[in-house]
C-alpha positions in Angstrom: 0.0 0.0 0.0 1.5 3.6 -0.6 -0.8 6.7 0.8 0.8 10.4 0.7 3.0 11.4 3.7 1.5 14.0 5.3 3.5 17.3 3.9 4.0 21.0 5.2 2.4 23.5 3.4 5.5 25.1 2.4 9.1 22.8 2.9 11.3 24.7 5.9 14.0 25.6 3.4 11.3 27.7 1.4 10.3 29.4 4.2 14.1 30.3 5.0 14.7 31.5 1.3 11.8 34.1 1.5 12.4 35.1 5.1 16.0 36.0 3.5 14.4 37.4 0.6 12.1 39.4 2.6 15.1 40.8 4.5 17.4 41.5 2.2 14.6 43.2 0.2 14.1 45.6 3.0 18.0 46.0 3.7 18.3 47.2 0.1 15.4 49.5 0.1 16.8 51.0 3.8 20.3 51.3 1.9 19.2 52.7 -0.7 17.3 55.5 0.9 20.2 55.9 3.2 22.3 56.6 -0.3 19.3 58.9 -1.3 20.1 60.8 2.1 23.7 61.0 2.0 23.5 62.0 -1.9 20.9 64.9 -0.9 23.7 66.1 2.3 26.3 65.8 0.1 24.5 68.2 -2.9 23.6 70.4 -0.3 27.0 71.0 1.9 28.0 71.9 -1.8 25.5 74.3 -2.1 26.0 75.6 1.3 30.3 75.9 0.2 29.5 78.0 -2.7 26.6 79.5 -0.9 29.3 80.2 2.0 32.0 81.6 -0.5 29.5 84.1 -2.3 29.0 85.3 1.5 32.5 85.8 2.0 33.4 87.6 -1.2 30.5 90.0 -0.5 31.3 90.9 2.9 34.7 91.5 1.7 33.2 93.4 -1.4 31.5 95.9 1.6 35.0 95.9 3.6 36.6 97.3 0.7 34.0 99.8 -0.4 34.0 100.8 3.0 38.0 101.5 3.4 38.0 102.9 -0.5 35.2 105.4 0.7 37.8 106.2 3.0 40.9 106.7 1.4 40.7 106.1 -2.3 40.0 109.6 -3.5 42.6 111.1 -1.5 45.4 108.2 -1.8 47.8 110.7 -3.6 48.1 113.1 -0.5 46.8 111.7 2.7 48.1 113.2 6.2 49.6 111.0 9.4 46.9 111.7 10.7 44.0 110.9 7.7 46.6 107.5 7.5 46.4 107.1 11.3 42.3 107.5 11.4 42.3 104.7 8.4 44.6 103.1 10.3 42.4 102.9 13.3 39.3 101.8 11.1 41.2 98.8 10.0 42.0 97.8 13.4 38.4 98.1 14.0 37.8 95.7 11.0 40.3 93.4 12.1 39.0 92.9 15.5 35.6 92.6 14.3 36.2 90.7 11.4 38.6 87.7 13.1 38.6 85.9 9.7 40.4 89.0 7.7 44.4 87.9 7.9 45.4 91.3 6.2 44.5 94.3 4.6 47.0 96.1 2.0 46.7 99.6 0.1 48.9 99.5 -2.7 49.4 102.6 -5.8 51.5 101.4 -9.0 53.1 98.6 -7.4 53.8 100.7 -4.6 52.4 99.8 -0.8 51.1 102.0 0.8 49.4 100.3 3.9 49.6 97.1 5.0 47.9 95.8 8.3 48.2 92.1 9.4 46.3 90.2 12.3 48.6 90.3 15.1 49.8 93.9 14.9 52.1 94.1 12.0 52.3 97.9 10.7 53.7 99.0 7.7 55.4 95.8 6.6 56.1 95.2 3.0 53.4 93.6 0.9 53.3 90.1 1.2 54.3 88.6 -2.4 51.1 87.8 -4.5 49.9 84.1 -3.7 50.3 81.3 -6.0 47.6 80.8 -8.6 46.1 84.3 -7.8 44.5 86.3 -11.4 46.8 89.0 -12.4 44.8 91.9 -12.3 43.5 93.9 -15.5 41.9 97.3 -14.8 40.6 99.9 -17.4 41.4 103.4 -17.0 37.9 104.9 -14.8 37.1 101.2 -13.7 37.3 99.7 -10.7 37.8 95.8 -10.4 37.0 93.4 -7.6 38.4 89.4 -7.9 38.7 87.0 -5.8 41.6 84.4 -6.0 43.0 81.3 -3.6 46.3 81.2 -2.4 48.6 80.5 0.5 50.1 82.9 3.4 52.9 82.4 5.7 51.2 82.9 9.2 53.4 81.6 12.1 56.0 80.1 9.8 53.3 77.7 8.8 51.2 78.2 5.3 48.1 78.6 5.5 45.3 78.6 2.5 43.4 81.8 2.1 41.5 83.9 -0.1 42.6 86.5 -1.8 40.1 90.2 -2.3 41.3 92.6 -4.4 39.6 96.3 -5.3 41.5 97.7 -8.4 40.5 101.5 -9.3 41.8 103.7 -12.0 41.9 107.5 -10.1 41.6 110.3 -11.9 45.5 111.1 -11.9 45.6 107.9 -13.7 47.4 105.9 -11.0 46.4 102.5 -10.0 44.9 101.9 -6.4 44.9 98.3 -5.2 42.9 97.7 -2.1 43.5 93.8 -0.9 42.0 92.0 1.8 43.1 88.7 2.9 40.3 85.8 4.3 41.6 82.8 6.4 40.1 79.6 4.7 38.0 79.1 7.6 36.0 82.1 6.7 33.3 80.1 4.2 34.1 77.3 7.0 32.3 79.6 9.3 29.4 80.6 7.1 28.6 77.2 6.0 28.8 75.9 9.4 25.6 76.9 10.7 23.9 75.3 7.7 25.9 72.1 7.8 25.1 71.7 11.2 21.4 72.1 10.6 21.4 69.8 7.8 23.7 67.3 9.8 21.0 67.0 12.3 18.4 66.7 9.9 20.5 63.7 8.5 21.6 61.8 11.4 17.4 62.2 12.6 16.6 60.6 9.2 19.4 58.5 9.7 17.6 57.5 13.1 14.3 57.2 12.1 15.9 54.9 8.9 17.9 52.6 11.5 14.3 52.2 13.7 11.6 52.0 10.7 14.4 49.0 9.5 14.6 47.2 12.9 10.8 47.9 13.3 10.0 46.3 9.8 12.5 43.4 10.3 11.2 42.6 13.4 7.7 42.5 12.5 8.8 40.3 9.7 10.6 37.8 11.7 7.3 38.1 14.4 5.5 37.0 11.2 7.6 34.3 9.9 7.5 32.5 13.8 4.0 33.4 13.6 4.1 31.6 10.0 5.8 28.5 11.6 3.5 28.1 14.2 0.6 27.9 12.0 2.6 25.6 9.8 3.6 23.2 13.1 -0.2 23.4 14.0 -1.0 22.3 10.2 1.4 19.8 10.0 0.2 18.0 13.0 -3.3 17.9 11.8 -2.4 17.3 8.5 -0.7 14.0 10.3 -4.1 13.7 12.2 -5.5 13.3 8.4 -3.0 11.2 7.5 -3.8 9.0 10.0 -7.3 8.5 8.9 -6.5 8.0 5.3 -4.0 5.6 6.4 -6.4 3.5 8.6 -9.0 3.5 5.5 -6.1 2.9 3.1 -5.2 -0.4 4.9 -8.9 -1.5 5.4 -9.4 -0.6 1.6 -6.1 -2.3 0.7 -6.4 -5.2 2.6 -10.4 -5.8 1.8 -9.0 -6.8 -1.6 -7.6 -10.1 -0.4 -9.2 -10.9 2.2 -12.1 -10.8 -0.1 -10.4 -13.3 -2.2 -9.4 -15.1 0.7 -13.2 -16.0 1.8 -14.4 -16.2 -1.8 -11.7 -19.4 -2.3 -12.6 -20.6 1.0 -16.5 -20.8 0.2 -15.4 -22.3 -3.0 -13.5 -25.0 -1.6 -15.7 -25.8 1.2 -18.7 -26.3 -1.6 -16.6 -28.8 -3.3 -15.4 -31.0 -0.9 -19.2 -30.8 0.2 -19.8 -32.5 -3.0 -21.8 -35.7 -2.4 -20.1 -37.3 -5.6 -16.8 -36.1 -4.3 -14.5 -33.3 -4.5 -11.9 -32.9 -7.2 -8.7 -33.0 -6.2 -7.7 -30.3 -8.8 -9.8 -28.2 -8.0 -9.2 -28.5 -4.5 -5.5 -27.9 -4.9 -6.2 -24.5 -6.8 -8.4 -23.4 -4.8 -6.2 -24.4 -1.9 -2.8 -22.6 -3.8 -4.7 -19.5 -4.5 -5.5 -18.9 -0.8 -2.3 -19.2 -0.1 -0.8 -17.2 -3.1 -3.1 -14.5 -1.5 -1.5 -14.5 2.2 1.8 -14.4 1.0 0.6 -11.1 -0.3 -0.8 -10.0 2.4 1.9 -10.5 3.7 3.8 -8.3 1.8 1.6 -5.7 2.3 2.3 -6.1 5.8 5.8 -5.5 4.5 5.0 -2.6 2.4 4.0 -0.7 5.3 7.3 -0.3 6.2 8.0 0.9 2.7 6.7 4.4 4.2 9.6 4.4 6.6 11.9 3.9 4.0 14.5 6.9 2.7 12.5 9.2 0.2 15.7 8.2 -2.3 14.8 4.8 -3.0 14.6 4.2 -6.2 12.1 2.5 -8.2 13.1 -1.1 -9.7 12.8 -3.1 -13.1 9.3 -4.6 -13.2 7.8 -7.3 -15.6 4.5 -5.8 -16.5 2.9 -9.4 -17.6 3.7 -10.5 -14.5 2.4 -7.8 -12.7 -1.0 -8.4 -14.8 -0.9 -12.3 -13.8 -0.6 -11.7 -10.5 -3.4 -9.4 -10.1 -5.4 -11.4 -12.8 -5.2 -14.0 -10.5 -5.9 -12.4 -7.2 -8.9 -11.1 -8.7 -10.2 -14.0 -10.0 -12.9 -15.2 -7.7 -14.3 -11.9 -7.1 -14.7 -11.8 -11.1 -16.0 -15.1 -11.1 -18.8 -14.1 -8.0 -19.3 -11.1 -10.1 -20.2 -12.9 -14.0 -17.1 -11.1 -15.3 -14.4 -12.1 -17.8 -10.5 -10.9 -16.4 -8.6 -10.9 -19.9 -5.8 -10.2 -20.8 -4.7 -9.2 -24.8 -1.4 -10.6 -26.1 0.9 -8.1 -27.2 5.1 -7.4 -28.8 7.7 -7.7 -26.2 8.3 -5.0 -23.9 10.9 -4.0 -22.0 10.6 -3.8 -17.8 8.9 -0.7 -16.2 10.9 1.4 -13.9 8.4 1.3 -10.8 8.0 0.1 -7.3 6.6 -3.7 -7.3 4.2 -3.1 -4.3 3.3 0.2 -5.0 2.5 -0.5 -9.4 0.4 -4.1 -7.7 -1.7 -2.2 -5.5 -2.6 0.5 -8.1 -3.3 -1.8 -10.6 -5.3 -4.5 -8.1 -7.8 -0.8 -7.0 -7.9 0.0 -11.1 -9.2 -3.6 -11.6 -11.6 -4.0 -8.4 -12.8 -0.7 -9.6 -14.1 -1.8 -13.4 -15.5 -4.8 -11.9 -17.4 -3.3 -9.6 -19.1 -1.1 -12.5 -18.8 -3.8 -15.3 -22.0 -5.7 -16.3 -22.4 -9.3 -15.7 -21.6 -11.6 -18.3 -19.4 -8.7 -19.9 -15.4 -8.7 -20.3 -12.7 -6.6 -18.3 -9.7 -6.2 -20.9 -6.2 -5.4 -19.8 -4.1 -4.1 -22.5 -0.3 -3.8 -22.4 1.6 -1.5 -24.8 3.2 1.4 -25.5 2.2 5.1 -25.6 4.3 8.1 -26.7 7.8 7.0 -25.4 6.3 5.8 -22.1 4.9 1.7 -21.2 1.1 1.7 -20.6 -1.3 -0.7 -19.2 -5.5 -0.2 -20.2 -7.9 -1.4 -18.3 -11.2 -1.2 -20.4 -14.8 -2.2 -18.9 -18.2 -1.9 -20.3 -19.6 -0.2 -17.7 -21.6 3.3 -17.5 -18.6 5.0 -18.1 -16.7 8.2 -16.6 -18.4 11.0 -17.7 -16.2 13.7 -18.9 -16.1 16.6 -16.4 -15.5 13.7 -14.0 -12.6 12.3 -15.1 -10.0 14.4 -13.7 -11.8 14.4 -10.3 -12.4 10.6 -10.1 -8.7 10.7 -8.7 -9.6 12.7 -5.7 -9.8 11.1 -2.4 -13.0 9.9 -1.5 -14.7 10.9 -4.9 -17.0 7.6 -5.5 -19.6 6.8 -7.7 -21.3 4.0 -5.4 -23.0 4.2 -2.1 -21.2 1.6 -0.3 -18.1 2.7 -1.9 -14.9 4.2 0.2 -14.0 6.8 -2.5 -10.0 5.7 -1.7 -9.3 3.0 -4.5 -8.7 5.3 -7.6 -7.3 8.0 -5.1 -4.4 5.1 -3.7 -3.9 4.0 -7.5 -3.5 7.8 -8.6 -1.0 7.9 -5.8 0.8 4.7 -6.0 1.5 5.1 -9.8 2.6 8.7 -9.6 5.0 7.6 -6.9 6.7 5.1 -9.7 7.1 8.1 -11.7 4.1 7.7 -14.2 0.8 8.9 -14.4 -3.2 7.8 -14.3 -5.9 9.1 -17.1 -9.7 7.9 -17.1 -10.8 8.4 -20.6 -13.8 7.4 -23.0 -14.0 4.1 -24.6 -15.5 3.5 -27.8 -18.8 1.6 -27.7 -19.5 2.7 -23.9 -17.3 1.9 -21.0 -14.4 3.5 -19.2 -11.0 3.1 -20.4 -8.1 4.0 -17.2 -4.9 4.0 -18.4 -1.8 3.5 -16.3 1.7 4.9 -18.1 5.3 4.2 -16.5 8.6 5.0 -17.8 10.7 2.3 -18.5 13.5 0.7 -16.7 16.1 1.6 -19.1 14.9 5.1 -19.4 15.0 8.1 -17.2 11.8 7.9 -14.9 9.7 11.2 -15.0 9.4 13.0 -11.8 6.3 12.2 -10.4 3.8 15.1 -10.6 3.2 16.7 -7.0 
């Protein structure tokens, strides 16, 4: 007898590959919107450099207006005392401004004023820093640029930027007006702006980190959740099992035994005989009882079979005498019921790849079944052959047939077309032949009658995976 194992809804290992799916689906989408956020902090602290940079060169745009308002129209003939009041307004600036490192006045090449953080006076202009835009002034224009360089400050060089106010006056001299910015100056200015964005980030950050653990926790609560249903439906799916598996052996072992009491009848009417019993009939009678518990016997043995390793592999099996066997185990309950078991010759064939108890039993229910539905005095044919590249056994009855829609669902398990019936034989054959790696079709037989036929691969042929 073969019945289905009882099987999870979904094997452990699946549920593992989409739990890992799941996560690494939702690490993904969390790293990719953490990719979205550092991409959006990084476009804006760019924004916020140049924004920071345009700040700076303003501010030093009004420092330089202010000192030129000062100076710039008098430059050719200011007093000590005009040069000590401007002077005084750059120390101003300077102590106000601590991001200015210097401020120069200059006329053709000539300083005039130089004041440095830190209290230098009068020094010689600093030379023009590297990489800093010669300037180019037309006659009544004034010029503003703004250039990088480096300064010595404290015998270390520093990088700063450069200011510089050119203006043609009407003597024609050139006055050069120069303000020098410590680097940290747009630092400064784009701090505040950073900082705010930097806290936006790391809260979006946050909220990323929690909505993830959130998310992957309620996923993993689901999964557990998942696996508990799945324990709960495996162990009633084995409460099911069990059922089938008591009506499987009752259905399986009702065969037989039926046999088994048919002979027995049989042989007590003919040594009851008053002319005397016949010896050879006695012996056949006597051999076929005992042909039949031998295999009920090996049923007993095939119930072990569901222990066995799920790798087993089917064997070579000789399809005639599958037939004879069955043919023959059958045979008083076709003789009880007024029907003809034959079989058709037919060419050679090769074995079947299939499982010897498993293809008896299927064959045995596909047998009891068109007997059960054949009319008496009529014939119940077995056919052996070949279809497509596959071996094939037809059993072919004269019965009321399958009708159509039905013959897909005559398989199911306890689908039956009799009252007293179980509903389990075609459902066991379905299963026992699909476990050998073939297949089961009801279909129409010309004339009227059903026609079930049984396919198998062959032994020397790749068996097909049995359908699920």
């Amino acid at each position: 007898m073969t019945l289905p194992l009882a099987q999870p809804s979904a094997p452990r290992h699946g549920i593992w590959r989409l739990e890992i799916i799941l996560l690494l689906a939702l690490l993904t989408t969390a790293l990719g919107a953490g990719g979205v956020l550092h991409f959006l902090k990084w476009q804006h602290d760019k924004q916020a450099h140049l924004a920071a940079t345009e700040t700076v060169l303003q501010e030093g745009e009004a420092l330089l207006d202010t000192l030129n308002g000062f100076n710039m129209a008098s430059a050719t003939n200011l007093t000590p005392l005009r040069w000590r009041q401007f002077s005084t307004m750059v120390d101003s600036a300077l102590s106000v401004r601590k991001d200015v490192q210097s401020i120069s006045v200059s006329r053709d090449g000539v300083t005039l004023f130089h004041r440095q953080a830190g209290g230098l006076r009068d020094a010689p202009r600093p030379p023009q820093p590297p990489g800093m835009t010669p300037v180019d002034t037309t006659p009544g224009e004034s010029e503003t640029e703004m250039s990088q360089g480096s300064l010595e400050i404290g015998g270390v060089r520093q990088p700063v930027f450069v200011i510089t106010r050119s203006q043609r006056l009407p003597d024609g001299s050139q006055v050069v007006t120069e303000a020098t910015f410590k680097r940290e100056a747009v630092g400064a200015e784009e701090q505040t702006a950073r900082a705010l964005v930097s806290s936006l980030f790391a809260f979006a950050v946050g909220v990323l980190i929690l909505s993830f653990t959130v998310c992957a926790g309620v996923l993993l609560a689901a999964v557990a959740r998942d696996r508990r249903r799945e324990a709960r439906a495996r162990q009633e799916e084995h409460l099911a099992f069990s059922g089938v598996l008591a009506n499987g052996i009752l259905h399986d072992f009702r065969n037989p035994m039926s046999a088994v009491r048919l002979d027995a009848q049989m042989l007590g009417k003919e040594l009851a005989h008053d002319d005397g019993f016949r010896p050879e009939r006695v012996r056949d009678l006597a051999g076929r009882i005992a042909r039949t518990m031998a295999r009920m016997d090996k049923i007993f043995q095939e119930f072990l079979f569901l222990a066995r390793p799920a790798d087993e592999r089917p064997e070579p099996v000789d399809l005639d005498q599958v037939v004879r066997e069955c043919a023959d185990t059958l045979a008083p309950r076709a003789e009880q019921a007024g029907v003809t078991l034959r079989a058709l010759p037919h060419d050679p064939l090769p074995p079947a790849a299939a499982y010897p108890f498993a293809l008896r039993r299927a064959l045995l229910n596909v047998l009891v079944n068109a007997i059960q539905f054949a009319p008496r005095g009529s014939e119940v044919t077995v056919v052996l052959g070949r279809h497509d590249a596959l071996l094939a056994i037809e059993v072919l009855d004269r019965g009321p047939g399958i009708p159509a829609p039905q013959r897909q669902s005559v398989f199911d398990m306890f689908v039956t077309g009799r009252p007293e019936g179980t509903g389990l034989g075609l459902f066991l054959a379905r299963t026992a032949v699909r476990r050998c790696g073939g297949d089961i079709q009801a279909l129409a037989r010309d004339g009227g009658g059903a026609r079930l036929r049984i396919t198998l691969p062959a032994a020397n042929a790749q068996p097909s995976t049995p359908p699920s």
